[in-house]
ChimeraX commands (.cxc) that place a marker at each C-alpha (Angstrom):
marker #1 position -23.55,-91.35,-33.21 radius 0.5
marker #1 position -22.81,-92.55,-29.56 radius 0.5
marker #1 position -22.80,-96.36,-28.87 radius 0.5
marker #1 position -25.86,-97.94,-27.91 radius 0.5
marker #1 position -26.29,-99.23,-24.47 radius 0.5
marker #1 position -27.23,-103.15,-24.30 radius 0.5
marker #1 position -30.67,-103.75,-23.11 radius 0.5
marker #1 position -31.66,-103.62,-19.32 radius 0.5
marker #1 position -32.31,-106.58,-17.48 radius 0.5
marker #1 position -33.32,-105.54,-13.76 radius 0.5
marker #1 position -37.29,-105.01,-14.18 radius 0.5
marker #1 position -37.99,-105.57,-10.78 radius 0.5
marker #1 position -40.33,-108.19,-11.10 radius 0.5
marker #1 position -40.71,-109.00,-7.57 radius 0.5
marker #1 position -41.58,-105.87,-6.70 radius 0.5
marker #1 position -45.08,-104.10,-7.38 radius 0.5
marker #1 position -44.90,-100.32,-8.39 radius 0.5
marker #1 position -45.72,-98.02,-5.91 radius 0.5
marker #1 position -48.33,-95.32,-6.20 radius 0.5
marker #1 position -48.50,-92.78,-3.76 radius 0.5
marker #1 position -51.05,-90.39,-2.58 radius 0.5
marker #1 position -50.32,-86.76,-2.41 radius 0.5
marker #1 position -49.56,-85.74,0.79 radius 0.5
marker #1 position -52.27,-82.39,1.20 radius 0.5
marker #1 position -55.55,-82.86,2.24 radius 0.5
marker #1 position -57.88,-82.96,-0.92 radius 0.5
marker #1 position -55.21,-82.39,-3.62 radius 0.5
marker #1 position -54.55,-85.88,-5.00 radius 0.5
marker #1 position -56.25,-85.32,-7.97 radius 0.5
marker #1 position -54.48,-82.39,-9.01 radius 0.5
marker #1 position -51.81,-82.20,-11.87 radius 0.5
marker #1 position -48.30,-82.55,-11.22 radius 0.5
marker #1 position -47.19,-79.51,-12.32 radius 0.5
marker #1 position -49.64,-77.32,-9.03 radius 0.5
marker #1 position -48.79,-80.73,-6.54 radius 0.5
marker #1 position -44.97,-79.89,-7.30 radius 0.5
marker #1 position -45.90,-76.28,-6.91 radius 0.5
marker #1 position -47.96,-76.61,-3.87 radius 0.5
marker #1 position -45.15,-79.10,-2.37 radius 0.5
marker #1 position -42.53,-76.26,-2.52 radius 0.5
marker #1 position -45.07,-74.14,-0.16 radius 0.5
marker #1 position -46.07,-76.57,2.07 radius 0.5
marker #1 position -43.18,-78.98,3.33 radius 0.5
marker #1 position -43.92,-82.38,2.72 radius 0.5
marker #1 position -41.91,-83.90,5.86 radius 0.5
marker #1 position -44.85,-82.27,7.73 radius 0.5
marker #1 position -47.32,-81.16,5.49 radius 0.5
marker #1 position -47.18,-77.80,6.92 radius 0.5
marker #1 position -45.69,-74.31,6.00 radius 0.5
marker #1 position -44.88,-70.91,7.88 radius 0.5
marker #1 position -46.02,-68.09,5.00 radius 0.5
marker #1 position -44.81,-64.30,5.91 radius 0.5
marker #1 position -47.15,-62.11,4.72 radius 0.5
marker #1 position -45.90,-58.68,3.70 radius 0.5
marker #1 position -48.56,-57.41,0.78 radius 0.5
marker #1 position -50.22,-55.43,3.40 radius 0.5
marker #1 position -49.17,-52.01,1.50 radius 0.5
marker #1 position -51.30,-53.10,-1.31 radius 0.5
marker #1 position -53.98,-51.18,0.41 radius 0.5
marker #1 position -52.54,-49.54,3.28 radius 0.5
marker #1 position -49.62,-48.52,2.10 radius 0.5
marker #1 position -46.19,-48.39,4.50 radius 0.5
marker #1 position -47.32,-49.46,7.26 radius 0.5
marker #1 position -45.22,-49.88,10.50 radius 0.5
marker #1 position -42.89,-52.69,9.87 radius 0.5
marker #1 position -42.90,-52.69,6.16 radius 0.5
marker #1 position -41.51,-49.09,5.85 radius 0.5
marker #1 position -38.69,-50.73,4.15 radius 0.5
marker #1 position -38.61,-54.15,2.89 radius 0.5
marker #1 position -35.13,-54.12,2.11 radius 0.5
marker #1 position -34.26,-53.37,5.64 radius 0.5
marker #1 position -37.18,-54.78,7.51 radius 0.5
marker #1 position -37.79,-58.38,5.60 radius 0.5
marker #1 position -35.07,-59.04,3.50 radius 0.5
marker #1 position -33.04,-60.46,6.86 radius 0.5
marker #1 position -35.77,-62.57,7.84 radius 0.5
marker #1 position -37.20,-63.94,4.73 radius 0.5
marker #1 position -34.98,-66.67,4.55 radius 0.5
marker #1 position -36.57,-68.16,7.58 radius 0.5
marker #1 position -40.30,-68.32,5.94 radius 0.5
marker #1 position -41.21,-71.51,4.01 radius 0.5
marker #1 position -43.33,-69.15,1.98 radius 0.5
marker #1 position -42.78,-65.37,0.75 radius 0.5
marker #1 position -46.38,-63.60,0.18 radius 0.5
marker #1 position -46.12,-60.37,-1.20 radius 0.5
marker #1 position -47.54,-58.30,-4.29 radius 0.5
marker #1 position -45.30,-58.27,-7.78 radius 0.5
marker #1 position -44.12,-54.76,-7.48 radius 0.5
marker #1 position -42.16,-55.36,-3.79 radius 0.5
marker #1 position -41.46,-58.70,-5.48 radius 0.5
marker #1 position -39.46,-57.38,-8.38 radius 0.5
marker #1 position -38.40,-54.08,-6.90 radius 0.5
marker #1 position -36.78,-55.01,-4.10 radius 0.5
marker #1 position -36.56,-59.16,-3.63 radius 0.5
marker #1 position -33.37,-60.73,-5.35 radius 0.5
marker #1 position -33.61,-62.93,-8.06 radius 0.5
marker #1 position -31.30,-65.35,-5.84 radius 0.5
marker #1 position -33.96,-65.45,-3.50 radius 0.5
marker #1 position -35.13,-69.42,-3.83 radius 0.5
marker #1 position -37.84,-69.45,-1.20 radius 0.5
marker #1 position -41.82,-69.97,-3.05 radius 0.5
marker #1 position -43.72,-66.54,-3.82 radius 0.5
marker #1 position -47.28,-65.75,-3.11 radius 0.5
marker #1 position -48.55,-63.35,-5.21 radius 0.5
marker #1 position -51.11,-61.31,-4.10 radius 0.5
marker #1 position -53.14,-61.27,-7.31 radius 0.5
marker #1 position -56.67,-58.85,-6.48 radius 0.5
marker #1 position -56.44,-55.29,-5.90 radius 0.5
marker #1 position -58.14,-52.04,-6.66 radius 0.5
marker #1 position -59.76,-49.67,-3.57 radius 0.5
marker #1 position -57.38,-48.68,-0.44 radius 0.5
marker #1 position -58.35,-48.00,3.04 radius 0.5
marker #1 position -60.26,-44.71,2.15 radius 0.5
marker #1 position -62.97,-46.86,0.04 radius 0.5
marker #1 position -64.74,-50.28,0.38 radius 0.5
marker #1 position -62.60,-53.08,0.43 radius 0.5
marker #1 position -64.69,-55.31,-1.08 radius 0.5
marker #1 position -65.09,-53.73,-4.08 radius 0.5
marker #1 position -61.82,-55.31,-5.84 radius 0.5
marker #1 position -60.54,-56.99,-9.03 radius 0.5
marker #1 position -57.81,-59.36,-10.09 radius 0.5
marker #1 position -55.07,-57.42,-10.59 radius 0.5
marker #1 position -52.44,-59.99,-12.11 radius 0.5
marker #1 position -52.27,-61.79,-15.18 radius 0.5
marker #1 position -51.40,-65.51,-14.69 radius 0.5
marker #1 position -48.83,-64.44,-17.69 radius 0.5
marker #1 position -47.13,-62.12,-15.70 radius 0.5
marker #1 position -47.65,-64.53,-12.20 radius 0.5
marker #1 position -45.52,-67.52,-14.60 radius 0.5
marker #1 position -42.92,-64.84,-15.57 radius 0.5
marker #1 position -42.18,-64.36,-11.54 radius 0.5
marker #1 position -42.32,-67.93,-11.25 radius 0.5
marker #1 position -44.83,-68.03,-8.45 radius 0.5
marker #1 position -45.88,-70.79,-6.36 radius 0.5
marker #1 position -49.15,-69.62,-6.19 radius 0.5
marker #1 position -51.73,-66.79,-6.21 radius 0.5
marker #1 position -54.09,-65.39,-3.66 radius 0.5
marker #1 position -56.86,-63.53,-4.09 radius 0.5
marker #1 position -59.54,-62.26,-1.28 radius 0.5
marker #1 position -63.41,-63.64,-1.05 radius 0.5
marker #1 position -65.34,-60.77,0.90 radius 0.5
marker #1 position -68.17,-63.41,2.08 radius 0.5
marker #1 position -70.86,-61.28,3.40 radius 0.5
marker #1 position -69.56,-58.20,2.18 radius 0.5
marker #1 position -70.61,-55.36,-0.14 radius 0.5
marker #1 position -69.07,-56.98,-3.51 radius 0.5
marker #1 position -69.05,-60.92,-2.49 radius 0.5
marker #1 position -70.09,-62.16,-5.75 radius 0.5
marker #1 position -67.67,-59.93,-7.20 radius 0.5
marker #1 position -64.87,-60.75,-4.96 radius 0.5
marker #1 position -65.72,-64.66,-5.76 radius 0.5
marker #1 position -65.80,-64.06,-9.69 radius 0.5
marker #1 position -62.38,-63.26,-9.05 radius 0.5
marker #1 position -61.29,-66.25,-7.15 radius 0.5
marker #1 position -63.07,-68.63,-9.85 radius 0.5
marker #1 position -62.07,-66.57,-12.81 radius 0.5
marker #1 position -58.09,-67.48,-10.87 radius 0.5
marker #1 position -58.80,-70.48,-11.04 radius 0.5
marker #1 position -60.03,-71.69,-14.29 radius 0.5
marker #1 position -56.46,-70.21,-15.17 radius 0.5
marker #1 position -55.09,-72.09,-12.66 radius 0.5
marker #1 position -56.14,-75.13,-13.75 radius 0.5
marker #1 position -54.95,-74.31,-16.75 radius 0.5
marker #1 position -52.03,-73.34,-16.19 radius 0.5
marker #1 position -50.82,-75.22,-12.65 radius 0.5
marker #1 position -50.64,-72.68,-10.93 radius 0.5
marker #1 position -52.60,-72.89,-7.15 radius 0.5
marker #1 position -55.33,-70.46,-5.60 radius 0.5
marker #1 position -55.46,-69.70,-2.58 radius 0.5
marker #1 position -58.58,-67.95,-1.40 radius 0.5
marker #1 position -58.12,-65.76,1.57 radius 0.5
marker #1 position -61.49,-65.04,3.88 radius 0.5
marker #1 position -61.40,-61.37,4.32 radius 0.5
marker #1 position -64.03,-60.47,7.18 radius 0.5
marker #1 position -64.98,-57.21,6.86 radius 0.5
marker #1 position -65.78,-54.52,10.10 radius 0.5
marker #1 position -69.34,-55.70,10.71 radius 0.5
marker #1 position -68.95,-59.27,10.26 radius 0.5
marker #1 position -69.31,-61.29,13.26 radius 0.5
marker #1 position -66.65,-64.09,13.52 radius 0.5
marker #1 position -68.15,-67.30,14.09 radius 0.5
marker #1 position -67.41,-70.61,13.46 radius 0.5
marker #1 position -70.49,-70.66,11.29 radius 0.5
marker #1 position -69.54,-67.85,9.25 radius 0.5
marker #1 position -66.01,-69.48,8.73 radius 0.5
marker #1 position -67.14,-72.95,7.81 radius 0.5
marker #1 position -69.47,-70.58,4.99 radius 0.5
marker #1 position -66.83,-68.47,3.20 radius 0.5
marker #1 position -64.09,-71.38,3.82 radius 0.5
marker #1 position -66.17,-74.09,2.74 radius 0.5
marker #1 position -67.59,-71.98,-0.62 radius 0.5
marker #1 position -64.01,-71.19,-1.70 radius 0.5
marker #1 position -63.56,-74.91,-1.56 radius 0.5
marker #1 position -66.49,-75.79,-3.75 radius 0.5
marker #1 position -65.26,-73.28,-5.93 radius 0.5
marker #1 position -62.13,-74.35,-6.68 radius 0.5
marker #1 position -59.24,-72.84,-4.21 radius 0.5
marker #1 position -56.77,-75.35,-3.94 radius 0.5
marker #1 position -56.30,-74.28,0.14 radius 0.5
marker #1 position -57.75,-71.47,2.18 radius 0.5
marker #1 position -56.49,-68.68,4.44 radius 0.5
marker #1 position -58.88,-67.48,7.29 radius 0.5
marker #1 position -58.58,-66.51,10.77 radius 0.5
marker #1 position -58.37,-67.96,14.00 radius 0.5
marker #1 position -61.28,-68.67,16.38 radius 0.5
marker #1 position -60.81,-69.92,20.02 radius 0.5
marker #1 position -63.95,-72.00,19.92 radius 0.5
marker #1 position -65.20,-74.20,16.95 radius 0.5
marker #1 position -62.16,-73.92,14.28 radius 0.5
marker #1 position -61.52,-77.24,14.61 radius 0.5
marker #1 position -64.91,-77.67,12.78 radius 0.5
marker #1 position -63.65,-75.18,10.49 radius 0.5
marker #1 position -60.74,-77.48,9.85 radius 0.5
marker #1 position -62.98,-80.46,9.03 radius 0.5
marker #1 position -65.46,-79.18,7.24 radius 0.5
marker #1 position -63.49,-77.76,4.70 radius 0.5
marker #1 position -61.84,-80.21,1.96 radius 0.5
marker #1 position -58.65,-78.39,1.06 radius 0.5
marker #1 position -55.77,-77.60,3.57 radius 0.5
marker #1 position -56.67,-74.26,5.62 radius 0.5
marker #1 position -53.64,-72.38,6.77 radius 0.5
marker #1 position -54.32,-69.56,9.85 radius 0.5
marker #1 position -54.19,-65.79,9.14 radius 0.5
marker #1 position -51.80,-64.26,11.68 radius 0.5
marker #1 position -54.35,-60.72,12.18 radius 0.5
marker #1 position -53.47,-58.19,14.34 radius 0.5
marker #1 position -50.41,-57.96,16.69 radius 0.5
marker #1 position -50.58,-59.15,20.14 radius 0.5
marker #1 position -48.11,-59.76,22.59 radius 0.5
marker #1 position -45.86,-62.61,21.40 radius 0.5
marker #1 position -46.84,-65.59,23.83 radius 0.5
marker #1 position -50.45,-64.97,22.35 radius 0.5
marker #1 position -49.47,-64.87,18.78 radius 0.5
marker #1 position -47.49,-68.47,19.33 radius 0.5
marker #1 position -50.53,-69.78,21.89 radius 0.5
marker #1 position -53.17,-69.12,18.81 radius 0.5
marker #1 position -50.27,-70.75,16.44 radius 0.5
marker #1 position -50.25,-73.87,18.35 radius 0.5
marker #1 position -53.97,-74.43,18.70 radius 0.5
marker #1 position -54.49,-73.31,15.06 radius 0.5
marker #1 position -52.53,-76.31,14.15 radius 0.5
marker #1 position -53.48,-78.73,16.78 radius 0.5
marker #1 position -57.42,-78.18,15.69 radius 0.5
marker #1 position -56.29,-78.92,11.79 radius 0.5
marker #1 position -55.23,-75.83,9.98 radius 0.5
marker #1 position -52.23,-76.75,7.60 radius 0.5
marker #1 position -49.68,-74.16,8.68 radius 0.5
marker #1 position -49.55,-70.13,9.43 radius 0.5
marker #1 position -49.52,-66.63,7.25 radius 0.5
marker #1 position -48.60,-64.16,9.62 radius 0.5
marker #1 position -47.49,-60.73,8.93 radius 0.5
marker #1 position -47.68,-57.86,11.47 radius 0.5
marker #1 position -47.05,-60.97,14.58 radius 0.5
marker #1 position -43.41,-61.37,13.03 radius 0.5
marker #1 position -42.70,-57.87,11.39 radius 0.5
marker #1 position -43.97,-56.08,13.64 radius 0.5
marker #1 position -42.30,-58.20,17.03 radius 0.5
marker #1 position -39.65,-56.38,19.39 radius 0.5
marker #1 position -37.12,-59.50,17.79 radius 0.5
marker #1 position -38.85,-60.24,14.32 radius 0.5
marker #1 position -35.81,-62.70,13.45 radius 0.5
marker #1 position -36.60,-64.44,16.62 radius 0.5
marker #1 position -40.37,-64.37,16.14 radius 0.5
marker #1 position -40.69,-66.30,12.84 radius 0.5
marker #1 position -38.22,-68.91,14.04 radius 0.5
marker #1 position -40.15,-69.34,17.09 radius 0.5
marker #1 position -43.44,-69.79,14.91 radius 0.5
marker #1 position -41.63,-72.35,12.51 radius 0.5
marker #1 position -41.07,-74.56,15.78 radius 0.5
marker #1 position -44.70,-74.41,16.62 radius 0.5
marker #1 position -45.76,-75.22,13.20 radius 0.5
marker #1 position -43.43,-78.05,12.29 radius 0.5
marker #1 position -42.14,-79.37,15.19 radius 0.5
marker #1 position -45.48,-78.63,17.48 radius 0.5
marker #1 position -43.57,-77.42,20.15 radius 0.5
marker #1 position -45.70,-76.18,22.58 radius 0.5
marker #1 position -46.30,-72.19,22.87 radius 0.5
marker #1 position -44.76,-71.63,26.77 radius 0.5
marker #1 position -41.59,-73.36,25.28 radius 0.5
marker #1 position -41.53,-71.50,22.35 radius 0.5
marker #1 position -41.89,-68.03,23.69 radius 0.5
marker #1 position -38.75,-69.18,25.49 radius 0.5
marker #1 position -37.15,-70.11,22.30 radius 0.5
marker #1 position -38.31,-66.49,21.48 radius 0.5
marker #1 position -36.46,-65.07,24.56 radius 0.5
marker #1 position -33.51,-66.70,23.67 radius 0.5
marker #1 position -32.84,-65.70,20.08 radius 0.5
marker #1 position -33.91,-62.25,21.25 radius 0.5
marker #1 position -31.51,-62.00,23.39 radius 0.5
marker #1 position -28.81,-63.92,21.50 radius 0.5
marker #1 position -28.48,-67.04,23.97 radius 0.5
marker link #1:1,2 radius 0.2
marker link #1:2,3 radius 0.2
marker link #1:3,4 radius 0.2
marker link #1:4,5 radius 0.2
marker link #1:5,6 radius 0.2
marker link #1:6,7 radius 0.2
marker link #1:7,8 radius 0.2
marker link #1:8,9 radius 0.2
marker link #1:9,10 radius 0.2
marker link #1:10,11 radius 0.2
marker link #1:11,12 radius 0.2
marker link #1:12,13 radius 0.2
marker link #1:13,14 radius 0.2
marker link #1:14,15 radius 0.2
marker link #1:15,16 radius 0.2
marker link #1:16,17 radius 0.2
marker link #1:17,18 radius 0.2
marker link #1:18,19 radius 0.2
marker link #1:19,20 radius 0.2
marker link #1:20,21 radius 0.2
marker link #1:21,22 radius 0.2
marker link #1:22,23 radius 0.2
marker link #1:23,24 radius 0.2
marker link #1:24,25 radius 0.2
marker link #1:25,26 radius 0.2
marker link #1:26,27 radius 0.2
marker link #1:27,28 radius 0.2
marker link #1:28,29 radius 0.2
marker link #1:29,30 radius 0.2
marker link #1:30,31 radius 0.2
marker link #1:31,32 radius 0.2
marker link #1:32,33 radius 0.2
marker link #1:33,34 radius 0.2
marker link #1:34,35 radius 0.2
marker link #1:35,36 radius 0.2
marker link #1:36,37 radius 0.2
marker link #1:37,38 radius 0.2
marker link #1:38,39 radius 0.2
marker link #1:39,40 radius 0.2
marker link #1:40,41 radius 0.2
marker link #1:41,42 radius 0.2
marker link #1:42,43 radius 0.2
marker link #1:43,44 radius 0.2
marker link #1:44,45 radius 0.2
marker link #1:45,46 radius 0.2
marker link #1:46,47 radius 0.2
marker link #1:47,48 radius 0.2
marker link #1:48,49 radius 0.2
marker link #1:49,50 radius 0.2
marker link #1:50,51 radius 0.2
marker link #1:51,52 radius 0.2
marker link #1:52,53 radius 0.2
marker link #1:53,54 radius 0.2
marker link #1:54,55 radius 0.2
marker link #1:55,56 radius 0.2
marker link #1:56,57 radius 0.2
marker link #1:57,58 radius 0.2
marker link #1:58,59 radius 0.2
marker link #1:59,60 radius 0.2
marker link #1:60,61 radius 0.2
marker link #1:61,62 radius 0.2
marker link #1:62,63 radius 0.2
marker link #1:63,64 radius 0.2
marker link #1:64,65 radius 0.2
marker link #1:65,66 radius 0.2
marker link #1:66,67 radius 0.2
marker link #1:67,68 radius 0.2
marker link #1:68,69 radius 0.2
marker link #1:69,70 radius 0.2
marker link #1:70,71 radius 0.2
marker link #1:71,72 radius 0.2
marker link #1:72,73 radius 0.2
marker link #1:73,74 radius 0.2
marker link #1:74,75 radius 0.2
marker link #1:75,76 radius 0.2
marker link #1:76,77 radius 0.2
marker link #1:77,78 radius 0.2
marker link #1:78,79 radius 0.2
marker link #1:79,80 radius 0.2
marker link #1:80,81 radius 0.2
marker link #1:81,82 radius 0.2
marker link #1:82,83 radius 0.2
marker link #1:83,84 radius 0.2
marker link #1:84,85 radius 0.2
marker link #1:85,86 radius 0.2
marker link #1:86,87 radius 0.2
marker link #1:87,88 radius 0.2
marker link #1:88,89 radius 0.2
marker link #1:89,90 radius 0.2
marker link #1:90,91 radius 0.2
marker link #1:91,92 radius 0.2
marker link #1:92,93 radius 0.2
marker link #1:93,94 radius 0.2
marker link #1:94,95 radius 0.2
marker link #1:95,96 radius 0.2
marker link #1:96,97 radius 0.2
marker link #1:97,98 radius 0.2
marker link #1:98,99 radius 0.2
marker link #1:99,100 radius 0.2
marker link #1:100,101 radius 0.2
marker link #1:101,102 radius 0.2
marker link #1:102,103 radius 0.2
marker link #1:103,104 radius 0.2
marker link #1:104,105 radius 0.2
marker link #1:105,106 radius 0.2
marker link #1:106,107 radius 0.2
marker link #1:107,108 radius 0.2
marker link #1:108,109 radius 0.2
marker link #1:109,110 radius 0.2
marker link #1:110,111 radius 0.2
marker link #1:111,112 radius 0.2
marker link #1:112,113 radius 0.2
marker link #1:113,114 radius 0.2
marker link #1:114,115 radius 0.2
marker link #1:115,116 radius 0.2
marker link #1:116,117 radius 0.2
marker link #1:117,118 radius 0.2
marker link #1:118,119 radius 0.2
marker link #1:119,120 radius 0.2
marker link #1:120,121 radius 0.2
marker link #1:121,122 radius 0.2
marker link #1:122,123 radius 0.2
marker link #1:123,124 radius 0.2
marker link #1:124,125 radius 0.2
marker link #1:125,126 radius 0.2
marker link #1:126,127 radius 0.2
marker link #1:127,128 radius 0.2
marker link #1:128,129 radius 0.2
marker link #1:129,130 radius 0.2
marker link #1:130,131 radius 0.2
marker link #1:131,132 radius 0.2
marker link #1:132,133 radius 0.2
marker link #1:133,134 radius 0.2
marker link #1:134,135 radius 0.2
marker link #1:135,136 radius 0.2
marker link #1:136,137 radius 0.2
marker link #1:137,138 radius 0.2
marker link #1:138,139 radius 0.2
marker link #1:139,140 radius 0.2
marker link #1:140,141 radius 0.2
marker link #1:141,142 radius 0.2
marker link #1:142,143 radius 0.2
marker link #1:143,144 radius 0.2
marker link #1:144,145 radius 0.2
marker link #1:145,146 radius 0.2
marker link #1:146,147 radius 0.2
marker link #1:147,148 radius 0.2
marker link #1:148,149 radius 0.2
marker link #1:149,150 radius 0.2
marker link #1:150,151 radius 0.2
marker link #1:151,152 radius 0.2
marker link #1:152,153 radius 0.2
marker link #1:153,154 radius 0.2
marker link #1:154,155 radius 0.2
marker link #1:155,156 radius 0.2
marker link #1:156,157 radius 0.2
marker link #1:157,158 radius 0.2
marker link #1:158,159 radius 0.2
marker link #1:159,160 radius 0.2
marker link #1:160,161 radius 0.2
marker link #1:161,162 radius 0.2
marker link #1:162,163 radius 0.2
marker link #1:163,164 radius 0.2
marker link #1:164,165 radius 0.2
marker link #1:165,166 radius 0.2
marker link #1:166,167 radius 0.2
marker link #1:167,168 radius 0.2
marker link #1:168,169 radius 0.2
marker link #1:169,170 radius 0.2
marker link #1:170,171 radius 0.2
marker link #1:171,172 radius 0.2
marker link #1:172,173 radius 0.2
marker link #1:173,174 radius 0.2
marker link #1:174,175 radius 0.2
marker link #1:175,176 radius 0.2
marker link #1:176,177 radius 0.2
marker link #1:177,178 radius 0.2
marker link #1:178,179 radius 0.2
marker link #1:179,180 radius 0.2
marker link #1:180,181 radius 0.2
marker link #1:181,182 radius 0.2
marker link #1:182,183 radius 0.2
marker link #1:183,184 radius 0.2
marker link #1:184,185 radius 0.2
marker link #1:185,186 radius 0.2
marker link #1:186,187 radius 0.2
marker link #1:187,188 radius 0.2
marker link #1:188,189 radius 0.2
marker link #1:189,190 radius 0.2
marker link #1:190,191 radius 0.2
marker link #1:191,192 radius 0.2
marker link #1:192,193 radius 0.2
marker link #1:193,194 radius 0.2
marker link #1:194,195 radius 0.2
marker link #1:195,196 radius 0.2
marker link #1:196,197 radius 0.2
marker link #1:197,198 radius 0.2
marker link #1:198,199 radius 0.2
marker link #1:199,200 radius 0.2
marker link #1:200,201 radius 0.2
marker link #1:201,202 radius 0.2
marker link #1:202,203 radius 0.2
marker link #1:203,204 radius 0.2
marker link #1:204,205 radius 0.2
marker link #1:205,206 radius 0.2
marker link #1:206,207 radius 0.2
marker link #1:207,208 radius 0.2
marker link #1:208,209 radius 0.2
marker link #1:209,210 radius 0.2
marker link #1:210,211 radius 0.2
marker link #1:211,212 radius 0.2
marker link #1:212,213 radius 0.2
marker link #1:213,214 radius 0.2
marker link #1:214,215 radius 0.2
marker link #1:215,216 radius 0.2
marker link #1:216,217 radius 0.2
marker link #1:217,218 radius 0.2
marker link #1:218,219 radius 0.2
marker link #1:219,220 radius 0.2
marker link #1:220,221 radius 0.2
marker link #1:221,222 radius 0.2
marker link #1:222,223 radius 0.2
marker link #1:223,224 radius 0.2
marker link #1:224,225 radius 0.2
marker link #1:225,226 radius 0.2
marker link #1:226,227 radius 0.2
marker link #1:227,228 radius 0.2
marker link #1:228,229 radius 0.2
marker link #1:229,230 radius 0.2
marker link #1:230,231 radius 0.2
marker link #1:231,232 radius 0.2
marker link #1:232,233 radius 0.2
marker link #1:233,234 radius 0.2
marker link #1:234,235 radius 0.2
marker link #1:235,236 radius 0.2
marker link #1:236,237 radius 0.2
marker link #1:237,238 radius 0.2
marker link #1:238,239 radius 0.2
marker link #1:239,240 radius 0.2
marker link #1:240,241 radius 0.2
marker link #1:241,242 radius 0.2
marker link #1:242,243 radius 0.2
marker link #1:243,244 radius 0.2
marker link #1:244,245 radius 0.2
marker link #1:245,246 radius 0.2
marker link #1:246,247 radius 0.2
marker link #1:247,248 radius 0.2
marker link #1:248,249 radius 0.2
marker link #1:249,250 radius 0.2
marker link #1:250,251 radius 0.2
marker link #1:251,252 radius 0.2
marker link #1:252,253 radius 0.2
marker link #1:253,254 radius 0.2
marker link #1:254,255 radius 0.2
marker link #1:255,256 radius 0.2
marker link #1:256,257 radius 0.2
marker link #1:257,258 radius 0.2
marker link #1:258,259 radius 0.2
marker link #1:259,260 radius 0.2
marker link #1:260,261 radius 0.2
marker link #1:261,262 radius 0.2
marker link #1:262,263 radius 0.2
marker link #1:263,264 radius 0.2
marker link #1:264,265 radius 0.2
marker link #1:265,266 radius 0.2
marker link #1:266,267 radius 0.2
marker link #1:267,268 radius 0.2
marker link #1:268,269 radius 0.2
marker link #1:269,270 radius 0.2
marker link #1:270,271 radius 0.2
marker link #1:271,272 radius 0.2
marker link #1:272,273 radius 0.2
marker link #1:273,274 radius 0.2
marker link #1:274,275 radius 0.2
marker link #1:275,276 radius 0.2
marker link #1:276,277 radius 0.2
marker link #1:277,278 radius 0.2
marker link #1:278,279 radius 0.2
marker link #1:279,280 radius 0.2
marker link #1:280,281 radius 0.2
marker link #1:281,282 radius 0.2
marker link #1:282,283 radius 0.2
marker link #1:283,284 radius 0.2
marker link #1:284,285 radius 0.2
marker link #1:285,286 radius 0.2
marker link #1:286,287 radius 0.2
marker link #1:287,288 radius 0.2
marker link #1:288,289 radius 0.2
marker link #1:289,290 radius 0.2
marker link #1:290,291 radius 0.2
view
């Protein structure tokens, strides 16, 4: 039996014991175990993260830039704060030495050919703690064919969540004949709030998303969309977080970029170091062309 250790004396008397707050917008109150989760996908020195989001071929299949993940992502991944992908690329084809956070993509069901809408969750949270995700995400088609579906889902994620610590995050899918307007995104934002998401994804709108920002209570991090040319993907980067939102998930604006390696570096400067979109498109240059 090892020897016992005399009795401490230093109690710090003088000095009061701190509590702090959590540093994400609306998530004191959560238990440690989904703070310590959500602090691995959102950096605490800023309070901001850089997600790359490949689980596009959950419904399109490969599409250009995600032919091969191996080839395509693997070289760049290391660069993301945040890996979002779906659990078959995840354990197919991502190394278990791989230490960056994973977001599952946890709904599923109908493809391109059908209505998108019209999904179901498509993980088990047994499965999601076997991967060791960081969180899970799951799409709210407000307006659309099968919302009340589609929000079953999100709230069914995360009554497990809760029980479980694992975060949701609820991504605002806007469907073909949707019109998007700051009203429509303070809606479907602000219902997967008072439903339980623990942060949002939704898109980017040049007027009104810093109302967006404020009207919803839980940290709202931009969906990259479509590709554009690259000093417009970094422009709507840099006003996205200027106006509030909590960091980017872009996809087809880094995969899919003449210089992808150069791309998401370029984005991580405008989302942690705010460095403004004419100087990082130069960054871009640069690393593109190996300066």
């Amino acid at each position: 039996m090892p020897e016992a250790d005399k009795e401490g004396k230093d109690f710090g008397l003088d000095k009061s014991t701190a509590t702090e707050g959590f540093f994400l917008k609306g998530s004191n109150s959560l238990d440690w175990g989904m703070k310590n989760r959500l602090s691995r996908i959102f950096n605490p020195e800023t309070g901001r993260t850089v997600m790359l989001a490949i689980d596009h071929g959950y419904f399109q299949g490969p599409t250009v830039g995600l032919e091969r993940i191996d080839l395509n992502i693997l070289p760049i991944a290391p660069y993301a704060d945040t890996l979002m992908l779906t659990r078959g690329i995840l354990r197919s084809v991502v190394p278990p030495s791989y230490t960056r956070p994973i977001v599952l993509r946890a709904s599923g069901g109908p493809s391109i050919l059908k209505e998108l809408s019209n999904e179901h969750i498509a993980v088990d949270m047994e499965d999601a703690l076997r991967l060791n995700a960081a969180a899970l995400a799951v799409q709210v088609f407000i307006g659309g064919e099968y919302e009340t579906q589609s929000v079953h889902n999100m709230t069914r994620l995360v009554d497990m969540g809760m029980r479980y610590g694992m975060p949701i995050l609820a991504v605002t899918a806007v469907g073909t004949d949707m019109k998007r307007s700051p009203r429509y995104f303070r809606l479907a934002c602000r219902i997967c709030a008072e439903l339980g998401a623990q942060y949002v994804k939704t898109y980017y709108i040049p007027k009104g998303f810093e109302s967006v920002t404020a009207s919803c209570p839980v940290p709202i991090v931009m969906a990259g969309g479509k590709k554009m040319p690259e000093i417009d993907a970094l422009t709507m980067a840099y006003n996205a977080i200027q106006e509030g939102a909590a960091g980017v998930d872009m996809g087809r604006n880094i995969f899919q970029a003449e210089s992808p390696a150069a791309m998401i570096q370029a984005v991580g400067a405008t989302v942690h170091k705010n460095l403004p979109p004419a100087q990082a498109h130069e960054m871009y240059l640069d690393l593109k062309n190996g300066k």
